[in-house]
C-alpha positions as CSV (number, residue, x, y, z in Angstrom):
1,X,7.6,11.0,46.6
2,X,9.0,8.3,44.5
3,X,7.6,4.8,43.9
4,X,9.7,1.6,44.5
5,X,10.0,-1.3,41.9
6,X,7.0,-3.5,43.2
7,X,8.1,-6.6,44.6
8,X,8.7,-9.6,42.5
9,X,6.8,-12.6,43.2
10,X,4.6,-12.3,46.7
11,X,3.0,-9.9,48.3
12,X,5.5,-8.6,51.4
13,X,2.0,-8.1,53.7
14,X,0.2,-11.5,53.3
15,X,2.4,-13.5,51.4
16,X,-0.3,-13.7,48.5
17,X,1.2,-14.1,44.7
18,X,1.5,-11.1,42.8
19,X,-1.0,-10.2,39.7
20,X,1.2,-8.8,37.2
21,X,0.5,-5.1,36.5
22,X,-1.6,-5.0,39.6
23,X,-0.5,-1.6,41.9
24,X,-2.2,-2.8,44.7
25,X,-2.4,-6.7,46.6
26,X,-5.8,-8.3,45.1
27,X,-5.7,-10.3,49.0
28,X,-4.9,-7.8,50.9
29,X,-5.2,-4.5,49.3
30,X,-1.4,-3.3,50.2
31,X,0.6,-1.0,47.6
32,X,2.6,-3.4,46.2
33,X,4.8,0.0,45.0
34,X,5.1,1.4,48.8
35,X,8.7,2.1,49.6
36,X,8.3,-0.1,53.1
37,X,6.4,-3.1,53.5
38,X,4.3,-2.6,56.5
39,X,4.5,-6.3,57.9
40,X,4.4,-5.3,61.6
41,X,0.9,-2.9,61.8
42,X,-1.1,-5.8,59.6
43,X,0.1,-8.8,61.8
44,X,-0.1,-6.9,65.3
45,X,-4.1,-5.8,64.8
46,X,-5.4,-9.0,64.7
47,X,-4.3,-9.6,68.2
48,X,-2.7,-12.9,69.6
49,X,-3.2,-15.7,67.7
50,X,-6.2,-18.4,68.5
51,X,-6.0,-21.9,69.6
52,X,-8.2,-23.9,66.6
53,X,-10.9,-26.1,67.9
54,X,-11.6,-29.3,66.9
55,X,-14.3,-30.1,65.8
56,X,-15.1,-33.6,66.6
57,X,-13.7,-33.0,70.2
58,X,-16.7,-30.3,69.9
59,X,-19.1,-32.6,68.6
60,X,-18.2,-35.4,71.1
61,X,-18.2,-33.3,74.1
62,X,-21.5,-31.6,73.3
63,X,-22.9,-35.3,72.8
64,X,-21.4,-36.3,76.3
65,X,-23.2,-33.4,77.9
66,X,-25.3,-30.9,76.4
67,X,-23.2,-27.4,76.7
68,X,-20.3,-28.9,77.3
69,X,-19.0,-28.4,73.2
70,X,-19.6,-24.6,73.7
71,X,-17.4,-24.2,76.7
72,X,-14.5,-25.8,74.8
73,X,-15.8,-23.7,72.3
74,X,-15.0,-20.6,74.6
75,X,-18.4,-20.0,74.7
76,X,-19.3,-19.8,78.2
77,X,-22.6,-17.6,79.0
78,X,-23.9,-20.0,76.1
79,X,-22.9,-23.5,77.4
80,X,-23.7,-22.6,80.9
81,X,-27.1,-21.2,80.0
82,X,-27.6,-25.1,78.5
83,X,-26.0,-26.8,81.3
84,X,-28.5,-25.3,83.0
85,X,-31.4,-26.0,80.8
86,X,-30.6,-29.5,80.4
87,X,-31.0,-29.9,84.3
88,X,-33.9,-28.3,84.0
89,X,-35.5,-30.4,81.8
90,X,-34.3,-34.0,83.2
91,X,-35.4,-32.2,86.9
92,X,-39.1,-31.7,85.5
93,X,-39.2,-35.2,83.6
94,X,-37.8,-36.9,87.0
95,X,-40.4,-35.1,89.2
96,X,-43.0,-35.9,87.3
97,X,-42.5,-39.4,87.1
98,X,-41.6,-39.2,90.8
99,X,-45.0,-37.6,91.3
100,X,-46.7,-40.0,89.5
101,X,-45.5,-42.8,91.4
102,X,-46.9,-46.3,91.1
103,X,-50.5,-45.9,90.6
104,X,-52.2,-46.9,87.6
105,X,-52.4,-43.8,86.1
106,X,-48.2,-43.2,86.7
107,X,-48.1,-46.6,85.2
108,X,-50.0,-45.4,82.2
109,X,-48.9,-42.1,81.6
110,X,-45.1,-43.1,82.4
111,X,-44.3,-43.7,78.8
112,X,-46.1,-40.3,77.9
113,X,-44.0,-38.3,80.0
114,X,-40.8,-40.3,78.6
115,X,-42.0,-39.9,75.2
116,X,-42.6,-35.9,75.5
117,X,-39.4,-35.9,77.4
118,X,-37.8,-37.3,74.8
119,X,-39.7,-35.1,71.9
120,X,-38.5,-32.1,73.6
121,X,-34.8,-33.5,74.1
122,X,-33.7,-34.9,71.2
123,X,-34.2,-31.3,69.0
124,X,-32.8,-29.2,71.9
125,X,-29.8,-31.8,71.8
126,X,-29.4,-31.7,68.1
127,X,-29.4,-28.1,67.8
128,X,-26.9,-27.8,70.6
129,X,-23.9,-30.0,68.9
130,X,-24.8,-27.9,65.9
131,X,-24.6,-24.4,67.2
132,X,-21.2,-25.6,69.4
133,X,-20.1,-26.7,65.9
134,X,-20.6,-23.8,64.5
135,X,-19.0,-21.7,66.8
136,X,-15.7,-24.1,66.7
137,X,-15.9,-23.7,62.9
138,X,-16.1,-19.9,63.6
139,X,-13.1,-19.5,66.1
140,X,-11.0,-21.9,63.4
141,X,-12.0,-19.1,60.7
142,X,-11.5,-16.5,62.5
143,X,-14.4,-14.7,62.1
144,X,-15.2,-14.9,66.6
């Protein structure tokens, strides 16, 4: 078997300049002395190519509605699971206050149950734009 002349200036696999006296890519790992560049097996194993995400779109939507930032995200069982938790929680808050009414004691405990409404909302909320973010960030790089 004889060995090619490696090529000049990029790597033919990734495109990645080449480290002089290197035999093998330092991106990549291909032979840099291999008699045919193998630029159709590397390309065709990663699959077809992902739409990117943006992120603020991911942000804005998962502040519009909570879950909403993971579906765009692609992330379905997880933004449906907190579509569905949201409800829940604004379905509890809303019956109790209903339940409550407008006695004295609904009058009185009416800005409890908004306040420990709230409490419980506004961490569930914050860690949803996060995780939606982070799974945009994740289909960008590739790594989902």
């Amino acid at each position: 078997m004889s060995e090619a002349k490696p090529f000049e200036t990029t790597c033919p696999k990734c495109g990645a300049a080449k480290v002089e006296g290197e035999r093998y890519c330092p991106n990549c790992g291909y032979d840099l002395y291999a008699i045919e560049p193998d630029t159709k097996g590397s390309q065709n194993k990663a699959g077809p190519p992902r739409h990117r995400k943006s992120i603020g779109l991911t942000i804005l939507l998962a502040i519009i509605f909570p879950g909403l930032g993971h579906l765009y995200a692609g992330r379905w069982p997880k933004g449906l699971t907190i579509m569905v938790g949201f409800v829940l929680l604004l379905l509890v808050v809303i019956g109790i206050v209903t339940l409550l009414g407008a006695s004295v004691v609904g009058i009185l405990c009416l800005p409890l149950v908004i306040i420990g409404g709230l409490l419980l909302f506004i961490p569930f909320e914050l860690w949803q734009i996060t995780d939606a973010m982070a799974s945009s960030a994740a289909i960008n790089a590739g790594r989902a």
